[in-house]
Backbone as a printed PyTorch tensor [residue, N CA C, xyz], in Angstrom:
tensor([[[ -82.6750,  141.5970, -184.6490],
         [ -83.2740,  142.2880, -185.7850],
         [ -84.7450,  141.8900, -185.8570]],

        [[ -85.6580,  142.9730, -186.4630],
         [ -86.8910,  142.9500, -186.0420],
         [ -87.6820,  141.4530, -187.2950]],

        [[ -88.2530,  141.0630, -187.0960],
         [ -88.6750,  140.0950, -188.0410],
         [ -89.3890,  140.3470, -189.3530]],

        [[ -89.2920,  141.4280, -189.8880],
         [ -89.8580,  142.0370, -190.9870],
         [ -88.0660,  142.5970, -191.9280]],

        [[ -87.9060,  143.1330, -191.3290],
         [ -86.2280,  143.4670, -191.7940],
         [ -85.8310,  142.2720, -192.0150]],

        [[ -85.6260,  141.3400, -191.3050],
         [ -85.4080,  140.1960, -191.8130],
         [ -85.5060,  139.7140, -193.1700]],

        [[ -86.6640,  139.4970, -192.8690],
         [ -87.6710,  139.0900, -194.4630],
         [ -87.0750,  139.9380, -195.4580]],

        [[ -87.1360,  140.8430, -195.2740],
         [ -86.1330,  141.8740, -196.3000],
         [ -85.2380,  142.1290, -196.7460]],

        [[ -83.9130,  141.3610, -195.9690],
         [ -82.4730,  141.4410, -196.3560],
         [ -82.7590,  140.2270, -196.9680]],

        [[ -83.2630,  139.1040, -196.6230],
         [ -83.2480,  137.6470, -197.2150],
         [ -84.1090,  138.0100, -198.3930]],

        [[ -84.7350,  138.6600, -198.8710],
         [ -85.5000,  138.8970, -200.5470],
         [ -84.7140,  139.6820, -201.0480]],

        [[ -83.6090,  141.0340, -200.5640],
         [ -83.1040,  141.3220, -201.5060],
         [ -81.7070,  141.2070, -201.7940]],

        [[ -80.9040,  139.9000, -200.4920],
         [ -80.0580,  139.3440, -201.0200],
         [ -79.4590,  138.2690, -202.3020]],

        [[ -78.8580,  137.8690, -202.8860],
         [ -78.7440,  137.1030, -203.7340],
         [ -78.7500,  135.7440, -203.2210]],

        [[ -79.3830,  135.0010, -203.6290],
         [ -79.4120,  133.2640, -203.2520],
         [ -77.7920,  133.2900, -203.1560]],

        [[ -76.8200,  133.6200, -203.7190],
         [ -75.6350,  132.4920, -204.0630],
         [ -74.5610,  133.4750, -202.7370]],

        [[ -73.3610,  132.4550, -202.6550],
         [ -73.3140,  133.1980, -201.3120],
         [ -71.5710,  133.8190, -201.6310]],

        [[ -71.7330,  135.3600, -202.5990],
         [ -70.9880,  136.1320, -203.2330],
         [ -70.9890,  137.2920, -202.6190]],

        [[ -72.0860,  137.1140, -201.5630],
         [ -72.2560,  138.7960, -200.9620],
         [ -72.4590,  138.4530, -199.7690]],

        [[ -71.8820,  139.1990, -198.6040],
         [ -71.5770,  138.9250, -197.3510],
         [ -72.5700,  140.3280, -196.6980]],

        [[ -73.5040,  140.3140, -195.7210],
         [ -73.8490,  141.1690, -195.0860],
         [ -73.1870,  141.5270, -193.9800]],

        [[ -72.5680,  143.1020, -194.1300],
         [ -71.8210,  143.6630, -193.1970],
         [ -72.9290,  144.7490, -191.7370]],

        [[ -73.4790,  145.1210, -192.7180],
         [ -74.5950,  146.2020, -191.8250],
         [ -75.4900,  146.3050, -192.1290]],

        [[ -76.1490,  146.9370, -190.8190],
         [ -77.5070,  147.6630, -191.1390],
         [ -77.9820,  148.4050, -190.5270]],

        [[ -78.2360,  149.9710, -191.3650],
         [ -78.4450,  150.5560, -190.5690],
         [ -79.7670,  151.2920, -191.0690]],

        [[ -80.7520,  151.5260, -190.2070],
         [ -81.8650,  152.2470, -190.4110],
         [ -82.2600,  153.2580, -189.4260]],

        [[ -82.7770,  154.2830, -190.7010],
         [ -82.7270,  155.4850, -190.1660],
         [ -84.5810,  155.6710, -190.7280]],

        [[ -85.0480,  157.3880, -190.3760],
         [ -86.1030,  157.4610, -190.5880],
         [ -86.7910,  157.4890, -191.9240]],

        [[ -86.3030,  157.7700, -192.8860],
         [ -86.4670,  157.4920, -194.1880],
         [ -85.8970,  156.4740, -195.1370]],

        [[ -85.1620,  156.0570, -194.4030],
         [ -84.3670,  155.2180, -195.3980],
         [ -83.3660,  153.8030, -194.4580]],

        [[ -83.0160,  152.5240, -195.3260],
         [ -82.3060,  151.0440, -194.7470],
         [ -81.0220,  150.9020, -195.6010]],

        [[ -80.2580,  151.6960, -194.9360],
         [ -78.8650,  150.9710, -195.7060],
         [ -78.6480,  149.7280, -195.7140]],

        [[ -78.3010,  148.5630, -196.3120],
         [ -77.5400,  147.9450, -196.2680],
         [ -76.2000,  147.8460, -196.7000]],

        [[ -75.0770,  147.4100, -195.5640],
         [ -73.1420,  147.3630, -196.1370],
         [ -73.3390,  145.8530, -196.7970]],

        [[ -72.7040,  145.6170, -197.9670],
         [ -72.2100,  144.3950, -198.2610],
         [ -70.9890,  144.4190, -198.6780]],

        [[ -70.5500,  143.3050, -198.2800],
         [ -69.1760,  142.8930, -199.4530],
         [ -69.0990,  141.6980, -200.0670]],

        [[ -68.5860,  141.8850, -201.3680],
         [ -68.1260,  140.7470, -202.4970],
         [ -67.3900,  139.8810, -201.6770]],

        [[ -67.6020,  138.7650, -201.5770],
         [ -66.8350,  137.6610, -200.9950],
         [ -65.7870,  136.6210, -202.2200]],

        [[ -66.4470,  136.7840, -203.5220],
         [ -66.2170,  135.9040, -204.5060],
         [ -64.6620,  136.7970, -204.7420]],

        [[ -63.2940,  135.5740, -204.7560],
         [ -62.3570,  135.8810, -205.5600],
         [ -62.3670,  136.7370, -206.8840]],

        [[ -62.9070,  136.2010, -207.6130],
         [ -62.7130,  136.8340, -209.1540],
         [ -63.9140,  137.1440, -209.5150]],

        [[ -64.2240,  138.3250, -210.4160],
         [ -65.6420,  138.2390, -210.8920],
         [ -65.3150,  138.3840, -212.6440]],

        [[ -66.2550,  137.9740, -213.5890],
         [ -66.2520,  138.3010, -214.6760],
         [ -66.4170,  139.7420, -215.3560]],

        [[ -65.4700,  140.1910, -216.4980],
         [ -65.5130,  141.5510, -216.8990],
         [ -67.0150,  141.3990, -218.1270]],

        [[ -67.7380,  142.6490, -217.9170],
         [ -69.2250,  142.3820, -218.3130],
         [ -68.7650,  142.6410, -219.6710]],

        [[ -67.7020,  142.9810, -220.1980],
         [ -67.0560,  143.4570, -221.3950],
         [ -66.8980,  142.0850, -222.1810]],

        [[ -65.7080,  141.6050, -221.9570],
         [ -64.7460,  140.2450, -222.3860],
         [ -65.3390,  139.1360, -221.8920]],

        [[ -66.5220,  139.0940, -220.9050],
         [ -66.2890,  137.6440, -220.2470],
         [ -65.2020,  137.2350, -219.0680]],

        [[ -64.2090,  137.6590, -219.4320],
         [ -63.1900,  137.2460, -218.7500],
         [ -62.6720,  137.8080, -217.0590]],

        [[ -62.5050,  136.3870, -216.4040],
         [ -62.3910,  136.6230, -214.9400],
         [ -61.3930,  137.4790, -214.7090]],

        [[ -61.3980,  138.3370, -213.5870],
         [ -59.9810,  139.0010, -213.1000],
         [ -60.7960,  139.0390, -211.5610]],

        [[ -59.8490,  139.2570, -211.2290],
         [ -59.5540,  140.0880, -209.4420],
         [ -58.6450,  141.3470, -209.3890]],

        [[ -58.9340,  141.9710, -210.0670],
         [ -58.7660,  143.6750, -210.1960],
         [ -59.8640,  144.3270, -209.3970]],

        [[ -59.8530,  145.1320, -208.3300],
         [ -61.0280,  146.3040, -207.8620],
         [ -60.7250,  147.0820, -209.1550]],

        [[ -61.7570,  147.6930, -209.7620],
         [ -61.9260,  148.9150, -210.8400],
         [ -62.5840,  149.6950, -210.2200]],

        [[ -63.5950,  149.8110, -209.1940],
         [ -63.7000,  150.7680, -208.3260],
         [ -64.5720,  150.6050, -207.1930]],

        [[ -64.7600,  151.5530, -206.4790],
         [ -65.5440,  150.9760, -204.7680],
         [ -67.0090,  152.3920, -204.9740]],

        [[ -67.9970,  151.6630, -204.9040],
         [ -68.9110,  153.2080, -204.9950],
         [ -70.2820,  152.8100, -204.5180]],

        [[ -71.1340,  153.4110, -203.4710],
         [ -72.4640,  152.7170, -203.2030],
         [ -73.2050,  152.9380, -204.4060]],

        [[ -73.9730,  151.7740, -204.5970],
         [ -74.9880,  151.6050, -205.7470],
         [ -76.2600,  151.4060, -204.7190]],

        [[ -77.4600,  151.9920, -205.6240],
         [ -79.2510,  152.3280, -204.9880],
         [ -79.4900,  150.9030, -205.2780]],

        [[ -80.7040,  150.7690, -205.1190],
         [ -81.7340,  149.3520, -205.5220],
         [ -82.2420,  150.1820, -206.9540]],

        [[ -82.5610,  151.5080, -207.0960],
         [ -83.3450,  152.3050, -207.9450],
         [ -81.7710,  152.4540, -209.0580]],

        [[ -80.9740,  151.9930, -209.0740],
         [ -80.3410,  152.1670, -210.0250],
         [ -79.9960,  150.7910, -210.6220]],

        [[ -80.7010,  149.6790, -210.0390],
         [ -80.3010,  148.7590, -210.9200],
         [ -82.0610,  148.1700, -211.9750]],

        [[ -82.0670,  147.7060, -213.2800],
         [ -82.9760,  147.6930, -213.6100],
         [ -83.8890,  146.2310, -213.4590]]])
């Protein structure tokens, strides 16, 4: 991987190690990255409270988070 991409998955990964890099693929407009949740349980943003339920599977943008 080219040494600039690099630099780039490592700034917009998370320090903590909950997310696993699966892929990457780049095309002419645009850098997918695949990840997956590695963490057992995550907290419901509702209750607080941990589960390990999938509630659903869906790609999320960088432009959709604030």
């Amino acid at each position: 991987m080219a040494q600039p991409l690099d630099t780039l998955i490592t700034a917009l990964l998370p320090p903590t190690r909950t997310v696993r890099f699966a892929q990457l693929t780049v095309e002419q407009d645009t850098i997918q990255l695949q990840l997956t949740v590695t963490a057992p349980t995550a907290s419901c943003p509702r209750c607080m409270l941990p589960s390990s339920a999938v509630q659903s599977r869906y790609q999320r943008h960088v432009t959709d988070l604030p």
